[in-house]
C-alpha positions as CSV (number, residue, x, y, z in Angstrom):
1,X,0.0,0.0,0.0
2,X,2.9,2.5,0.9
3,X,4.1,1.7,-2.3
4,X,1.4,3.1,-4.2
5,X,1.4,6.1,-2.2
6,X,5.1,6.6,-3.2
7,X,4.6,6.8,-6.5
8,X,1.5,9.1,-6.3
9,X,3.9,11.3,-4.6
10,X,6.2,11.2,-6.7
11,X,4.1,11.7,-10.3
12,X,2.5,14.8,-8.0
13,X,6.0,16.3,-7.2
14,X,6.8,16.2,-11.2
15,X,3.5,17.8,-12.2
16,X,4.2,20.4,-9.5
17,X,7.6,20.9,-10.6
18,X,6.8,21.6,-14.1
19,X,4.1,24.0,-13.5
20,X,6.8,25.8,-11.2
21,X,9.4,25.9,-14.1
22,X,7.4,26.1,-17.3
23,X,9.1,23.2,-18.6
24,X,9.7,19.3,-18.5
25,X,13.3,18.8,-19.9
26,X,16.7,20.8,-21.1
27,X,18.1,19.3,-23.8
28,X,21.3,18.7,-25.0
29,X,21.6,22.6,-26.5
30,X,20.1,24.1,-23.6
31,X,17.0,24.6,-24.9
32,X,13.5,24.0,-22.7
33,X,11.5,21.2,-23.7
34,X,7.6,20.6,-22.5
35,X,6.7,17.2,-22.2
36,X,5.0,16.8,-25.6
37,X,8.2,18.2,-27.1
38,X,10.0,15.8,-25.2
39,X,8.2,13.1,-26.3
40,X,8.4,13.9,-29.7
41,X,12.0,14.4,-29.8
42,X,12.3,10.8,-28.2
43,X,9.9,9.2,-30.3
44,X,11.7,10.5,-33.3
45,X,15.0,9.3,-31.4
46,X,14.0,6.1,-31.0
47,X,12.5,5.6,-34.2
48,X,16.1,6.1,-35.3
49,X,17.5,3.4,-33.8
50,X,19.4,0.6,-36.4
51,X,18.9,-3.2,-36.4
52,X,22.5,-3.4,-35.2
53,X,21.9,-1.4,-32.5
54,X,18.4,-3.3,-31.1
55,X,20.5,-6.4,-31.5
56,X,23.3,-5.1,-29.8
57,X,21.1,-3.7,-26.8
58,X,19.1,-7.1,-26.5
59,X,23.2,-9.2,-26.6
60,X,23.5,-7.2,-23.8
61,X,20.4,-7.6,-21.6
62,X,21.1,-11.4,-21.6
63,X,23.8,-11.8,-18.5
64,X,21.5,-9.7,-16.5
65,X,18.0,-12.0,-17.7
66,X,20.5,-15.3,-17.1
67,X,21.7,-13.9,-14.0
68,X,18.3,-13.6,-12.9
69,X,17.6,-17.2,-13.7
70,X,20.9,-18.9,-12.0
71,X,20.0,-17.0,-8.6
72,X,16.4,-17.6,-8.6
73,X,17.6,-21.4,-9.2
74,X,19.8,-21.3,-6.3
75,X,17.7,-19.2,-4.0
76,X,14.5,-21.7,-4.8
77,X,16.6,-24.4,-4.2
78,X,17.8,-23.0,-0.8
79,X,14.1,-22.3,-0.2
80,X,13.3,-26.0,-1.2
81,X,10.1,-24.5,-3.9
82,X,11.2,-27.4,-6.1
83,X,8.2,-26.6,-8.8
84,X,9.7,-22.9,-8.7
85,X,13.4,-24.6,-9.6
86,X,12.0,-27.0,-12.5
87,X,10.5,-24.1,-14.0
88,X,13.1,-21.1,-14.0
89,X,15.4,-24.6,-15.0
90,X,13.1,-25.2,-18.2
91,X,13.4,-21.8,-18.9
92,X,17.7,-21.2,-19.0
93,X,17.7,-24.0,-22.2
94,X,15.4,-21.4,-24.2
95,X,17.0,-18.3,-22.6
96,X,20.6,-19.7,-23.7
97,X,19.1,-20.9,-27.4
98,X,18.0,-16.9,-27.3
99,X,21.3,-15.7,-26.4
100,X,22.8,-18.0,-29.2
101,X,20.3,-16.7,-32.1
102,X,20.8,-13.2,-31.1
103,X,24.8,-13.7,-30.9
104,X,24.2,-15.2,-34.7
105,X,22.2,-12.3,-35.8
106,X,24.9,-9.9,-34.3
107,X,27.6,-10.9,-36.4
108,X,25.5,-11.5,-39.2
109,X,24.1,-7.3,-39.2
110,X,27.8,-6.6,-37.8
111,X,29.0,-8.0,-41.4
112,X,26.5,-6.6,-43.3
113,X,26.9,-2.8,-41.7
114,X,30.9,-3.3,-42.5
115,X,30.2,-4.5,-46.5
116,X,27.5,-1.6,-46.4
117,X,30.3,1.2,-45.2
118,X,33.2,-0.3,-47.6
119,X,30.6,-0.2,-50.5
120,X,30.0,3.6,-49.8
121,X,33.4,4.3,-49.3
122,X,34.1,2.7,-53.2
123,X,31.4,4.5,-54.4
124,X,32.6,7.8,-52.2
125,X,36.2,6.8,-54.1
126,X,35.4,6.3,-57.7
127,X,33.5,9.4,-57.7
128,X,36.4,11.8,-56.5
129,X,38.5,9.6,-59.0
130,X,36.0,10.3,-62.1
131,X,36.6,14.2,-61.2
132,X,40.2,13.6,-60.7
133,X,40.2,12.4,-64.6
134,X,37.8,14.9,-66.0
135,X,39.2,17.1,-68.6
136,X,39.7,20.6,-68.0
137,X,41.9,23.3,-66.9
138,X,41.8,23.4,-62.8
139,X,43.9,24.3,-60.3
140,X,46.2,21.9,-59.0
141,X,48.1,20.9,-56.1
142,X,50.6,18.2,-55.1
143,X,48.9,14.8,-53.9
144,X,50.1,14.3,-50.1
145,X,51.8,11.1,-52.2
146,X,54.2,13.2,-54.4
147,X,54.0,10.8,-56.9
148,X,51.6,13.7,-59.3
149,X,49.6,16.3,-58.7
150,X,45.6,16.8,-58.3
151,X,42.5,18.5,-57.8
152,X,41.6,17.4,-54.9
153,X,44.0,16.0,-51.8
154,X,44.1,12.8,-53.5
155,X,45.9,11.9,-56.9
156,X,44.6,9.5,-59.1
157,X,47.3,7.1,-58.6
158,X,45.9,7.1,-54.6
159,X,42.5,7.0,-55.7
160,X,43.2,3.6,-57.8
161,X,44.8,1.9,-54.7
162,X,42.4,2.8,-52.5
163,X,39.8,1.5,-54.5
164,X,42.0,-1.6,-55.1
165,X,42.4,-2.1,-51.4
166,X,38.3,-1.3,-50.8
167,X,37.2,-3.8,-53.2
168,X,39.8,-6.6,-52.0
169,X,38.5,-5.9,-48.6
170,X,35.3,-6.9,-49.7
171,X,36.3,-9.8,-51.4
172,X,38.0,-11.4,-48.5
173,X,34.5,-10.8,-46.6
174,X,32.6,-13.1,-49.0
């Protein structure tokens, strides 16, 4: 019952405080936030969040949700509730099968985000070496190489073996 009364409490102090103040949150920037503005803001923030990043949060929920399971197992042991033990017991097989999965799809999305960046950064380098080729009179200045000079900070004799070394990188990770 105190409990309850607790957390009335404690939803009444926040109310009151935000009336007081004329605002819920400061954000990052300093600026003043009411509560639907904070909720849209995280809304919007956790809209954003990547695959890799909900599979990385859930990796590492599972020592605390297996932790959990072991003590309850010893504590209902100690406590002799031997129906409680045979079912947090039949639960650690699925729980450690879940752990297993979601270590899989982690390296899995893990390999995927790396071929995804190493794709955009061939993409990012065959398009500065298409402008380093283009005809045309421009101002140039001598690659940070000294082997020629370019447009750009790169010369085209970088540009090639970077690209080289890109698309070799991705063709170990196949």
């Amino acid at each position: 019952m105190w409990e309850w009364l607790i957390i009335i409490l404690f939803i009444l102090l926040v109310i009151i405080r935000n009336k007081k103040r004329g605002f819920f949150w400061k954000a990052r920037n300093g600026s003043e936030l009411s509560f639907k503005e904070f909720m849209k803001s995280w809304k919007e923030g956790v809209e954003g969040i990547t695959p890799l990043q909900q599979t990385k949060t859930t990796l590492w929920s599972y020592p605390l949700v297996l932790g959990g399971i072991l003590t309850g197992i010893v504590i209902t042991i100690l406590k002799k509730q031997w129906w409680l033990v045979l079912i947090l017991s039949g639960s650690l097989p699925m729980t450690l099968i879940g752990l297993l999965s979601t270590w899989q799809k982690f390296k899995q999305q893990s390999k995927i985000y790396k071929t995804m960046k190493l794709l955009e950064r061939l993409e990012q380098a065959k398009s500065r070496l298409e402008y380093e080729e283009m005809e045309g009179t421009h101002t140039y200045t001598m690659c940070q190489c000294k082997r020629k000079s370019s447009r750009s900070y790169n010369c085209v004799l970088c540009l090639k073996e970077e690209i080289e070394k890109i698309e070799k990188e991705l063709e170990e990770g196949k």
